[in-house]
FIKOLZA-1660 file (N, C-alpha, C; in steps of 0.1 Angstrom, whole numbers, plus 5000, padded with zeros to 4 digits):
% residues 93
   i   px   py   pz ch aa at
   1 9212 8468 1226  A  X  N
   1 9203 8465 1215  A  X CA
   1 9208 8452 1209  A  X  C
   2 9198 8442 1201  A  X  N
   2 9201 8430 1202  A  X CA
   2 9192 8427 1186  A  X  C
   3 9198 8422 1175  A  X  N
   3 9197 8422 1161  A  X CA
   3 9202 8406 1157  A  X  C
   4 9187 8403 1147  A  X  N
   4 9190 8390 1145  A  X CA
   4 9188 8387 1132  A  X  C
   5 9203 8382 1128  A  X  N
   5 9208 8380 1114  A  X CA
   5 9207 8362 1110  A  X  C
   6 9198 8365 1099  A  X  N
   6 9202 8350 1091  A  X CA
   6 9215 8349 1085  A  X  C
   7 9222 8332 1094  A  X  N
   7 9235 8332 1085  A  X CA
   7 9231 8319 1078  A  X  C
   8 9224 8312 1076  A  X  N
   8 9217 8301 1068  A  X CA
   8 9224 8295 1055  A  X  C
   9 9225 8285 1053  A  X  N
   9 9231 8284 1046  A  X CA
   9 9221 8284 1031  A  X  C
  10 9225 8282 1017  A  X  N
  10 9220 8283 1007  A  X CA
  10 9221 8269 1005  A  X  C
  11 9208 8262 0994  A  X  N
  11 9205 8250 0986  A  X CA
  11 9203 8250 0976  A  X  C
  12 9208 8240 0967  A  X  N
  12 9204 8241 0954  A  X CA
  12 9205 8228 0954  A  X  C
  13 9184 8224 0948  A  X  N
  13 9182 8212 0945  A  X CA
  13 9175 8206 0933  A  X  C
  14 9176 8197 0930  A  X  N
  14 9169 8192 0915  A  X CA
  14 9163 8181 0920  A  X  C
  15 9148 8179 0919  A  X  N
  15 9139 8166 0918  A  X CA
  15 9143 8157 0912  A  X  C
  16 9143 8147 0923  A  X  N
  16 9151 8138 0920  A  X CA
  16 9163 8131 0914  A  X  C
  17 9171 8138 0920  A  X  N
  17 9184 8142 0915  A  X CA
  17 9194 8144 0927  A  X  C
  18 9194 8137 0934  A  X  N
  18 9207 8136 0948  A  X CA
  18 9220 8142 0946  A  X  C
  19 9225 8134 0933  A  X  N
  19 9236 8137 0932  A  X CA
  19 9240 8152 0923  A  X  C
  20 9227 8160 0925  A  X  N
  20 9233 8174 0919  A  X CA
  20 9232 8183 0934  A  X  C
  21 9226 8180 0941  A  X  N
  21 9221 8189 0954  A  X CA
  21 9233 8194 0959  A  X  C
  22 9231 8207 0959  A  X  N
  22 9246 8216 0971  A  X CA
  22 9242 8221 0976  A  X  C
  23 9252 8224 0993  A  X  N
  23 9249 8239 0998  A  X CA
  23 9258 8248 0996  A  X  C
  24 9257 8264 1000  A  X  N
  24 9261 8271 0997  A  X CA
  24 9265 8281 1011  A  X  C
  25 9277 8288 1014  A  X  N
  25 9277 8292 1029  A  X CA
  25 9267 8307 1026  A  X  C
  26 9261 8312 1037  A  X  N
  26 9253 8322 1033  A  X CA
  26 9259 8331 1031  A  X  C
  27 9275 8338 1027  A  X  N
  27 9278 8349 1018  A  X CA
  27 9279 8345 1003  A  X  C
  28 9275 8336 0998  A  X  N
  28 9278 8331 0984  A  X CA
  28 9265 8328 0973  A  X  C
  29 9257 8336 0978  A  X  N
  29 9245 8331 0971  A  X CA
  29 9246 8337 0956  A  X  C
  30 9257 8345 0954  A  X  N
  30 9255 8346 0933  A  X CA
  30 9261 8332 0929  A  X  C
  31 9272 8325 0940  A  X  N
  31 9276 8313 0934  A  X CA
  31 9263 8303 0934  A  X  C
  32 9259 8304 0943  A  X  N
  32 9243 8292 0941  A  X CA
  32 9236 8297 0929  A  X  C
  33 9238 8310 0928  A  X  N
  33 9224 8313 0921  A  X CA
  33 9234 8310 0905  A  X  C
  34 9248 8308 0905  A  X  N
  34 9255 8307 0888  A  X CA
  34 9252 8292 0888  A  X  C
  35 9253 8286 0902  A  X  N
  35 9254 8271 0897  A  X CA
  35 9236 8263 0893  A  X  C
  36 9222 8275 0894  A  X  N
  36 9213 8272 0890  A  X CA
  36 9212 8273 0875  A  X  C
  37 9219 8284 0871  A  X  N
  37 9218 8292 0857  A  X CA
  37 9225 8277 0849  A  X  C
  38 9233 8272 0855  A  X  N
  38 9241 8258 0852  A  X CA
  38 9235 8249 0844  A  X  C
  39 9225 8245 0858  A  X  N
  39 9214 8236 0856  A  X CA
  39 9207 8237 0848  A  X  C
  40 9200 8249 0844  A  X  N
  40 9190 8254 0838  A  X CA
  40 9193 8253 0827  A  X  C
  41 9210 8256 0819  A  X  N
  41 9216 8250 0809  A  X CA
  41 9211 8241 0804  A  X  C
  42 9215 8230 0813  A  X  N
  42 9213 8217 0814  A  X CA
  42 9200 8211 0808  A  X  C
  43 9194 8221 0809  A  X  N
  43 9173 8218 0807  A  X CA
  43 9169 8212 0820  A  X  C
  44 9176 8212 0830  A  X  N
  44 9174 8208 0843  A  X CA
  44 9166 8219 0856  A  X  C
  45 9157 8218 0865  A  X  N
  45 9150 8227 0869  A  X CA
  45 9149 8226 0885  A  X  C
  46 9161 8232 0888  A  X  N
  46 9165 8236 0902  A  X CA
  46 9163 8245 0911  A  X  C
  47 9162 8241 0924  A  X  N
  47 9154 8247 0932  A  X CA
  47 9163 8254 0943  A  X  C
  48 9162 8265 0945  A  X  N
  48 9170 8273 0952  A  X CA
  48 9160 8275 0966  A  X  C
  49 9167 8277 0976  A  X  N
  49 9160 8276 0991  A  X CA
  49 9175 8279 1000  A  X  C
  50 9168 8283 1011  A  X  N
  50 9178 8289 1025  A  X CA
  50 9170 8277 1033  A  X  C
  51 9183 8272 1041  A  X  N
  51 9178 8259 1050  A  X CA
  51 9171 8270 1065  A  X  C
  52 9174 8276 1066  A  X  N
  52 9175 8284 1078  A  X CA
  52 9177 8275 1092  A  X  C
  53 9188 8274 1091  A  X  N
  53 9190 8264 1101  A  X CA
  53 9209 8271 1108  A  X  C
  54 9207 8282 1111  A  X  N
  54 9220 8285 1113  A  X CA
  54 9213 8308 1117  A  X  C
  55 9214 8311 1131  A  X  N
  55 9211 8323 1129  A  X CA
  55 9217 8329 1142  A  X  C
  56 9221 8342 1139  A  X  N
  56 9231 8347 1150  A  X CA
  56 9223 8358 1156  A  X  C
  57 9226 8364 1168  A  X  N
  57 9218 8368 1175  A  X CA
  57 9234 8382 1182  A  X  C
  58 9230 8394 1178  A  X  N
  58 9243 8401 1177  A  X CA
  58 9234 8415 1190  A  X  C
  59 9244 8411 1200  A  X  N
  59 9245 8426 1213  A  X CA
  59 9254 8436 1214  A  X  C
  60 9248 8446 1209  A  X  N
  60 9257 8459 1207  A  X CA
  60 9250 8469 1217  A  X  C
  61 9262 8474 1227  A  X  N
  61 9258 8481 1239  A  X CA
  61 9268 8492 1238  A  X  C
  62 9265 8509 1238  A  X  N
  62 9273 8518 1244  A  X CA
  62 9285 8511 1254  A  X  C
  63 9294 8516 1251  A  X  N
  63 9303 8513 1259  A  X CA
  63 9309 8495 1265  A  X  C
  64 9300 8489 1256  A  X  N
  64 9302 8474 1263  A  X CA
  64 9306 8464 1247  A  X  C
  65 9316 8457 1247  A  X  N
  65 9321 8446 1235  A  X CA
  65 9310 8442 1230  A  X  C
  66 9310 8440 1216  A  X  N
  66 9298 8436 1207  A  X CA
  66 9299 8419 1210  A  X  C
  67 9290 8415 1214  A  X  N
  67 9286 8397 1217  A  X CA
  67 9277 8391 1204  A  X  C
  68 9284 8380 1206  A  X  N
  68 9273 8373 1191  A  X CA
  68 9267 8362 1196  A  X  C
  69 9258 8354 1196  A  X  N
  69 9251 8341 1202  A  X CA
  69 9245 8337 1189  A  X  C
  70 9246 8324 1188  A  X  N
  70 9243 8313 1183  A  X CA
  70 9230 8311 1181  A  X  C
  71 9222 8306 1168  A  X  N
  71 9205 8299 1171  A  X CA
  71 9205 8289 1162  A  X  C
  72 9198 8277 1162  A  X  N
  72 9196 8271 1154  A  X CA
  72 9178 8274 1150  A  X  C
  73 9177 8281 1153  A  X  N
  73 9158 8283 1144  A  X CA
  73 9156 8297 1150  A  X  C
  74 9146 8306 1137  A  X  N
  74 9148 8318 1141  A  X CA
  74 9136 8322 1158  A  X  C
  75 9130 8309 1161  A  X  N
  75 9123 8313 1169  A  X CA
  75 9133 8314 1182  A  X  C
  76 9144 8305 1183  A  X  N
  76 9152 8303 1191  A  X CA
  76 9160 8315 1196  A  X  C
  77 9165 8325 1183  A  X  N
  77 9170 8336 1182  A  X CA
  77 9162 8348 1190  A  X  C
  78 9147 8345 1185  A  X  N
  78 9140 8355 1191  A  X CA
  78 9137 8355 1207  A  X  C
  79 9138 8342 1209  A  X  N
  79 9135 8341 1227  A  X CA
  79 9148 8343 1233  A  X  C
  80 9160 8346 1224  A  X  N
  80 9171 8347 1229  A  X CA
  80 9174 8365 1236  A  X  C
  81 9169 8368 1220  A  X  N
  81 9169 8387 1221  A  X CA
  81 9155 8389 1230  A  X  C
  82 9146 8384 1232  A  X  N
  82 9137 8390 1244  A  X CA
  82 9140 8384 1259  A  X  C
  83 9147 8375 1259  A  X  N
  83 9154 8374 1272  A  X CA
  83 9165 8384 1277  A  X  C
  84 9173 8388 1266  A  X  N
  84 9181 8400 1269  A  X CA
  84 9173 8412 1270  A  X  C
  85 9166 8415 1260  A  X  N
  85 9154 8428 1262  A  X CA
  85 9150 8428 1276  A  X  C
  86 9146 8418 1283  A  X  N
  86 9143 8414 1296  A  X CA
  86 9148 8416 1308  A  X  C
  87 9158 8410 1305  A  X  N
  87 9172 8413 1315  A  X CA
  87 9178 8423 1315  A  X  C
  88 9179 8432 1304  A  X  N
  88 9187 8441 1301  A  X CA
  88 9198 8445 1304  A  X  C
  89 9204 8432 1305  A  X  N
  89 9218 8429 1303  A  X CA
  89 9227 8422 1294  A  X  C
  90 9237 8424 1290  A  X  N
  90 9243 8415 1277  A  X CA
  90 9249 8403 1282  A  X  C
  91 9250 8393 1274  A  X  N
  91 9253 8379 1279  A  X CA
  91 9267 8380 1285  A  X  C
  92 9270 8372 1295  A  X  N
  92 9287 8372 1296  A  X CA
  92 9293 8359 1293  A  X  C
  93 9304 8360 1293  A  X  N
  93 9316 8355 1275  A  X CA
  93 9315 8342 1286  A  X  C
% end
């Protein structure tokens, strides 16, 4: 069986405003979301967004090591897990 997790990272942007823009790693999004509440402080009005550009593709088989594969776009992920669906075999290392 083959499950596909966004690891994406987090953004936090302000129009026109370069020098406030961060990213965030995708377990940290209450830190993006304090460093909006920041902004917002500020009277500033920032924009929170997932780049999705980072997505893992995870095979978990009775009896066989859990495998994780790489995507860079979720479509990529998906053609990844129906090629395994397909094959019905798990990727080898």
């Amino acid at each position: 069986m083959a499950s596909i997790e966004n690891r994406s990272r987090h953004q936090v942007m302000v129009k026109n405003r370069d020098d406030l823009t961060k990213t965030f790693p995708h377990n940290l999004l209450p830190t993006a979301e304090a460093y909006c509440q920041s902004l917002r402080a500020q009277k500033l009005k920032p924009k929170l967004s997932r780049l999705d550009d980072h997505f893992i593709v995870r095979v978990r088989k009775k009896g066989i090591e859990e495998q994780v594969l790489h995507a860079d776009s979720l479509e990529q992920a998906e053609q990844i897990k129906m090629k395994l669906k397909v094959e019905g075999n798990p990727p080898s290392k």
